[in-house]
Steps between C-alpha positions, in 0.01 A plus 500: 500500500612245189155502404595819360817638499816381389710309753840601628826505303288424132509672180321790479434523915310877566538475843868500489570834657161562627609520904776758399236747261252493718624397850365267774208758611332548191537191396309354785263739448505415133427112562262530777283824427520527112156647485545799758822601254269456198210715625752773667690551185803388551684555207728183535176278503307612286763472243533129588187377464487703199821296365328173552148581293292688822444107597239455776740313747665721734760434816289536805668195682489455854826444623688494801757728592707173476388412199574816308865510677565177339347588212686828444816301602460249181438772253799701600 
């Protein structure tokens, strides 16, 4: 996740908050089916990927259930 975003507890860290906007379901929809969101509209999204230049990379990860627990769990 460094590779891209910011880590934990840094200046300027825009995942701060991110478990409590958009809560644990969408966000593990959010990191592990990106492109379903993106092609269905959602607003939320689309608006992201907007934010960050409509950049080619998107979060289609395949996690485990354990893995996005623990995951979700560091970011709150």
């Amino acid at each position: 996740c460094n590779a891209c975003h910011v880590a934990k507890g840094r200046l300027h860290n825009y995942l701060e908050g991110v478990v409590q906007r958009v809560g644990d379901d969408y966000l593990k929809l959010y990191l592990t089916k990106q492109d379903s969101l993106i092609e269905s509209k959602d607003k939320y999204a689309l608006s992201l990927k907007e934010a960050w230049g409509n950049m080619g990379n998107s979060h289609n990860f395949n996690y485990t259930e354990i893995q996005l627990k623990e995951l979700i769990e560091y970011l709150r």
